[in-house]
C-alpha positions in Angstrom: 92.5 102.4 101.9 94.9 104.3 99.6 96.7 103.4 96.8 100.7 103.6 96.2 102.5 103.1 93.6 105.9 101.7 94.2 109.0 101.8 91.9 111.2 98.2 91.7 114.0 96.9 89.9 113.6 93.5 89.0 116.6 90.8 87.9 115.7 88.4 85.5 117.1 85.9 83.2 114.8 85.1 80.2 115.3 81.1 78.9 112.8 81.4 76.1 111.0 84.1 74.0 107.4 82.3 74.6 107.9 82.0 78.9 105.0 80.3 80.2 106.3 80.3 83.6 108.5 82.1 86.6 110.4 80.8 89.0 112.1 83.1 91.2 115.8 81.1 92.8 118.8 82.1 94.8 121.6 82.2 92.5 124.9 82.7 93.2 124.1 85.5 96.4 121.2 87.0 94.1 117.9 86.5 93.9 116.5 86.1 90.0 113.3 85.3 88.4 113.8 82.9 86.0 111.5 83.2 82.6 111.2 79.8 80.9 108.5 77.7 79.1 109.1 74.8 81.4 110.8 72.3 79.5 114.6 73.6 80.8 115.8 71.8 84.1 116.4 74.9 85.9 120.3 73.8 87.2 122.6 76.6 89.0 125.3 75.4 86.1 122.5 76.3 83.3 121.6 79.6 84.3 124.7 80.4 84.7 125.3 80.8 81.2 122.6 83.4 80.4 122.7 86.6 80.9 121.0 88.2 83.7 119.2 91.6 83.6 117.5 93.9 85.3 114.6 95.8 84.3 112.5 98.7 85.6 108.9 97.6 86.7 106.4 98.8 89.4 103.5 98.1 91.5 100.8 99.6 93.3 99.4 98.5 96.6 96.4 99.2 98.7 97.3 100.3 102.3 96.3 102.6 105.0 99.7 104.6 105.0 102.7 105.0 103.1 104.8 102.6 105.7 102.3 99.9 105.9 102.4 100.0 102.1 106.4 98.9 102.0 106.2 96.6 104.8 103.3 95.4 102.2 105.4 94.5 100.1 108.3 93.1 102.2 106.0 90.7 103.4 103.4 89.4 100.3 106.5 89.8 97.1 108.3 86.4 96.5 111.1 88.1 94.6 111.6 90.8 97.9 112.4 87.8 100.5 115.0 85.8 97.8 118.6 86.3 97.4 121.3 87.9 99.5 121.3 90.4 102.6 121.6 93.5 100.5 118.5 95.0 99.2 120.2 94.9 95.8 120.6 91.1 96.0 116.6 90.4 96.2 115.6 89.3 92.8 112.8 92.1 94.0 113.3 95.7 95.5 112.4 99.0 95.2 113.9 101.8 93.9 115.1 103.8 96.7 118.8 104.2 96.2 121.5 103.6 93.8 124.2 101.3 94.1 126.5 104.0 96.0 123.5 104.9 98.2 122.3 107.9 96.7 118.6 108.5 96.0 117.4 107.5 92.7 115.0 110.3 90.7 112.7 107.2 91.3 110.0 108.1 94.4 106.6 106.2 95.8 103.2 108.1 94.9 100.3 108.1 97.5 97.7 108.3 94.0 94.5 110.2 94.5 91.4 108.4 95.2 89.3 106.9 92.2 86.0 105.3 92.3 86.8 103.1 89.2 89.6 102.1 90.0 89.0 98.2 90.1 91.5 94.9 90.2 90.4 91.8 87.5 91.1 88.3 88.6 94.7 88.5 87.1 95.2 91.5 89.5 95.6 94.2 86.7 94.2 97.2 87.2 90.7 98.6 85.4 88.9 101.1 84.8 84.6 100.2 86.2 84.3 97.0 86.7 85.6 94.1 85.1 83.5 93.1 82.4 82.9 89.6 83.5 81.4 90.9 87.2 78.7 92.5 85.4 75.7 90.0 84.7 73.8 92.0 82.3 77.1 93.3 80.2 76.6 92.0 76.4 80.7 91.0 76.5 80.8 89.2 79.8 81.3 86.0 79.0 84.0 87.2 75.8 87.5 85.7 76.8 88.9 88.2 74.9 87.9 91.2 76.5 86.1 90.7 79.4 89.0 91.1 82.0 89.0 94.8 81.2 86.6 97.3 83.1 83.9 98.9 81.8 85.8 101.9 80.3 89.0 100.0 79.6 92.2 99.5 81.4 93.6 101.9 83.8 96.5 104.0 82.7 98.6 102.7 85.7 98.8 99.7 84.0 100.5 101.5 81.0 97.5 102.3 79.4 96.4 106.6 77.7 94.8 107.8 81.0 91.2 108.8 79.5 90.9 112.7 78.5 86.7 112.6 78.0 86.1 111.4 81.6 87.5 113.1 85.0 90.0 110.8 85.0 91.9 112.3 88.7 95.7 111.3 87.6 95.0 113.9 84.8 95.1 117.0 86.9 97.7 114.8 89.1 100.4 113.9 86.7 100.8 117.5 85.8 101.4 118.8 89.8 104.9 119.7 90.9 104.9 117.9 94.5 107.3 118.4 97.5 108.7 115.0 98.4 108.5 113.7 101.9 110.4 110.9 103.7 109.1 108.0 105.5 111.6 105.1 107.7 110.7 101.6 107.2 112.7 98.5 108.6 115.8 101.7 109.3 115.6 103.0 105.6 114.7 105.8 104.5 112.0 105.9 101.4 111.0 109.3 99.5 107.9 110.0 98.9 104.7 112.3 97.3 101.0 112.4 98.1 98.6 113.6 95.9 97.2 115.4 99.4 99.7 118.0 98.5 98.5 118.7 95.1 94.7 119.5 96.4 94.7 123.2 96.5 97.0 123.4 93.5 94.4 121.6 91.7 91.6 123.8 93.0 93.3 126.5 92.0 94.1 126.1 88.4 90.7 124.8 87.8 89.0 127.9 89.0 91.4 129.7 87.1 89.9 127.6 84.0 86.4 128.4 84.4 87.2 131.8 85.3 89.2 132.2 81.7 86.0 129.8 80.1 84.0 132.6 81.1 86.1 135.4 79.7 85.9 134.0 76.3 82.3 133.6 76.2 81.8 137.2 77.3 84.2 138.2 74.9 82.1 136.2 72.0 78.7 137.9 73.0 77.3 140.5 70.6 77.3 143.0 73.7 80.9 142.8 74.6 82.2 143.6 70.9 79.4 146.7 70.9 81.5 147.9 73.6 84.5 147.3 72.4 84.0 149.0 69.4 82.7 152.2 71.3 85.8 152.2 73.0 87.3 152.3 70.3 
């Protein structure tokens, strides 16, 4: 499987600062999640008079291609399948084009492969393990900290992508990728695969051993013998 991560645009109202609960309705042609602490009856008249938003969010999603990763989440996202015809009506969609049909700066990653990349009960993202699936792990039975992996949270979930460990979205994030296009359900999604970044990657880190080298030669006793004979 491979992992995608797929820009959305969510619209929301928000009924209380401490929401306990969602509830996604079809409201007035829209879709909208409603955010509320469930005490509010949850009438078309009383939503009405808050003010709905949208925000920018994302998710990633385990498929076998790009496509199978959209219909993904056309088929398993409540918020994608409520609200009006128009992908901008879905309380759900992705970012794929603005409201005159232009492409957004917005596009879907294929992300490299990681073998700590793990999913907790709550569905967040980790980094090893989740603490509680280890039996021998000293913080395993901690409610406080044992839904994160072993090494933390991963950075796709908003989180410092780790410097000390070879952490592959580090070399990844800083690769320029040509973006390709992909048709799903007749529109057309933009896209980049970290597949393109491979020999770029190779590349520079040769390049970073080979200049690693350099300076060690140039710190040795011999070299700066030499240099000064040259002189």
């Amino acid at each position: 499987m491979n992992s995608y991560r797929i820009p959305l645009y969510e619209r929301s109202v928000q009924l209380s600062n401490f929401s306990r609960y969602q509830t996604c309705l079809h409201i007035d042609a829209v879709g909208v999640f409603i955010y509320h602490d469930g005490t509010e009856a949850l009438t078309t008249d009383f939503i009405r008079r808050h003010l709905v938003g949208r925000r920018i969010t994302e998710c990633v999603i385990e498929a076998k291609t790009v496509g199978l990763a959209i219909q993904k989440f056309y088929d398993g996202w409540e918020g994608a399948n409520i609200g009006g015809e128009p992908e901008h009506a879905k309380a759900l969609w992705i970012d794929r084009v603005d409201d005159q049909g232009k492409p957004t700066h917005k596009v879907i990653e294929e992300l490299p492969p990681c073998h700590l990349r793990h999913r907790n009960k709550e569905g967040q993202i980790t980094c090893g393990r989740p603490i509680y699936s280890i039996p021998d792990h000293e913080e395993r039975d901690d409610d406080s900290v044992h839904h994160s992996g072993e090494y933390g949270m991963c950075g796709l979930e908003g989180y410092d992508y780790p410097e000390e460990m070879d952490c592959p979205m580090n070399d990844y994030l800083d690769t320029d990728l040509p973006i390709r296009t992909v048709m799903v359900r007749g529109m057309r999604f933009r896209y980049t695969s970290w597949k393109d970044a491979e020999e770029g990657i190779r590349l520079k880190k040769e390049k970073e051993v080979e200049e690693l080298k350099r300076k060690k030669i140039q710190g040795t006793k011999i070299y700066q013998r030499l240099v000064q004979v040259k002189l």
